[in-house]
N, C-alpha and C positions, 0 to 999 in steps of 0.2 A: 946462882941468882944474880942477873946481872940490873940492879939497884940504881943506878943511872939512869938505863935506860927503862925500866920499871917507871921511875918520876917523871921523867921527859913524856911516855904514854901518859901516864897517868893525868899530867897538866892539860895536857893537849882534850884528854877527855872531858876537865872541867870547861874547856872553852868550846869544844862544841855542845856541851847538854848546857849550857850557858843560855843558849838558843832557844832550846825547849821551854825553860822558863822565864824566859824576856819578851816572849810574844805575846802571851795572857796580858804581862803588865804594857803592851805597846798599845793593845786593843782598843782604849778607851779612846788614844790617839788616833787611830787608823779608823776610828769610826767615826770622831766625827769631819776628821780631814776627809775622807770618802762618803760620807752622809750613810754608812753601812744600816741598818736595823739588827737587830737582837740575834735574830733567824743566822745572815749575813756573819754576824760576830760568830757565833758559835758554829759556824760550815769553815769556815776558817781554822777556827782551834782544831774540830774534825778532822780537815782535811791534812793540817802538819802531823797531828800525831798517828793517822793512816798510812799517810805517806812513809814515815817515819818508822814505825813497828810490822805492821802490815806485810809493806816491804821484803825485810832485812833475811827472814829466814829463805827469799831467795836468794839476797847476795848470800848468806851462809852456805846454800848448795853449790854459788857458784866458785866462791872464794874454798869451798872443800875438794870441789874435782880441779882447778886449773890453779897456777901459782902467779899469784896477781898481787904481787910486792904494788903497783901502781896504787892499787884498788884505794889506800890509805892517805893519798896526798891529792887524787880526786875528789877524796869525800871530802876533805877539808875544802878546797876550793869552791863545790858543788853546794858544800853549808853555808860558806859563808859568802859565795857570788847572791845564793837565792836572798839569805839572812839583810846582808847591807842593803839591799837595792827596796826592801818590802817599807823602810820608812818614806820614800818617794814616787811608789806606786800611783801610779795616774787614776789608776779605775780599780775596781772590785775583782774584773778579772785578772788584769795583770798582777795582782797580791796575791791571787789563788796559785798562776804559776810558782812566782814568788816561794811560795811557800811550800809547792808540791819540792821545788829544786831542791832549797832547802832541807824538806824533807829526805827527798833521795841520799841526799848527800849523810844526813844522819844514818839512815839506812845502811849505805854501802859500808860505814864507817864502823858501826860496831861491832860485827860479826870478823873483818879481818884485822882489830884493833886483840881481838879475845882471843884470834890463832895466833897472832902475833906476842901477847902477852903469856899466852901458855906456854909458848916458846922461851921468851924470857925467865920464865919463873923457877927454869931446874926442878928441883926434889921439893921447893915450895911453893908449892901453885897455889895455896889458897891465899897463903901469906902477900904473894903477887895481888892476884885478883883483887883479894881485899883493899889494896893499895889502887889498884883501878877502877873497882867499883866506887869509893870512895870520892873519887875526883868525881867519877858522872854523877853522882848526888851533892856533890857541894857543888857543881855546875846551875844544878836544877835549882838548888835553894838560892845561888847569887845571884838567879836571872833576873828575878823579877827586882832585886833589889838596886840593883846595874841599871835595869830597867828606867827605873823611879827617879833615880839619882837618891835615893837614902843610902847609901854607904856611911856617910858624915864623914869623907874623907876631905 
């Protein structure tokens, strides 16, 4: 079990589902900088986590038949090009791209993040996992609070 690099995924993980949960909390911003409606807000939240889930079990088909070492430093760029650019969004539509990018980019990212760590993991794969799934939930719960500015850091 190679435990370095086990952490190094693992972090990387908390910083992309980071995303997931910082957008809910950006909403109230981006709504009323964009003048959005309720409808609007929640086609938004839709559309990231469609994009996002929806997605991924085709990058899993694709990242299962072809060997796409790239696939994982895409998804990083493809999260966070969509992710930075959504609090400057001009219009409703360009936030929706925004966000589908975004999304994509979480998509690509998980399925070759999981071959990747099952790889790392040796004779302990769950003890792995557990270490990656872990980071994508403390991602998800630090977003909105990253979000807000309540850390009290």
């Amino acid at each position: 079990m190679n435990l370095k690099l086990i952490l190094i995924l693992s972090i990387s993980h908390v910083f992309l589902d980071l995303t997931g949960g910082a957008l809910p909390a950006m909403m109230p911003f981006l709504k009323d900088a964009l003048s959005l409606n309720y409808t609007e807000v929640g086609a938004v939240i839709m559309i990231s986590n469609l994009a996002s889930s929806v997605l991924q079990p085709g990058f899993g088909y694709f990242s299962d038949k072809k060997q796409v070492k790239w696939l994982l430093p895409v998804s990083v760029i493809l999260t966070y090009m969509g992710f930075s650019f959504i609090g400057i969004a001009p219009s409703y539509m360009v936030l929706m791209i925004l966000v589908v990018i975004s999304g994509l980019g979480l998509a690509c990212y998980h399925p070759e993040s999981f071959k990747v760590m099952h790889f790392l993991t040796g004779s302990r794969k769950a003890t792995g996992m557990s270490f990656f799934q872990v980071g994508g939930n403390r991602g998800l719960a630090l977003g909105d609070l990253i979000a807000e500015g309540n850390l009290g850091l």
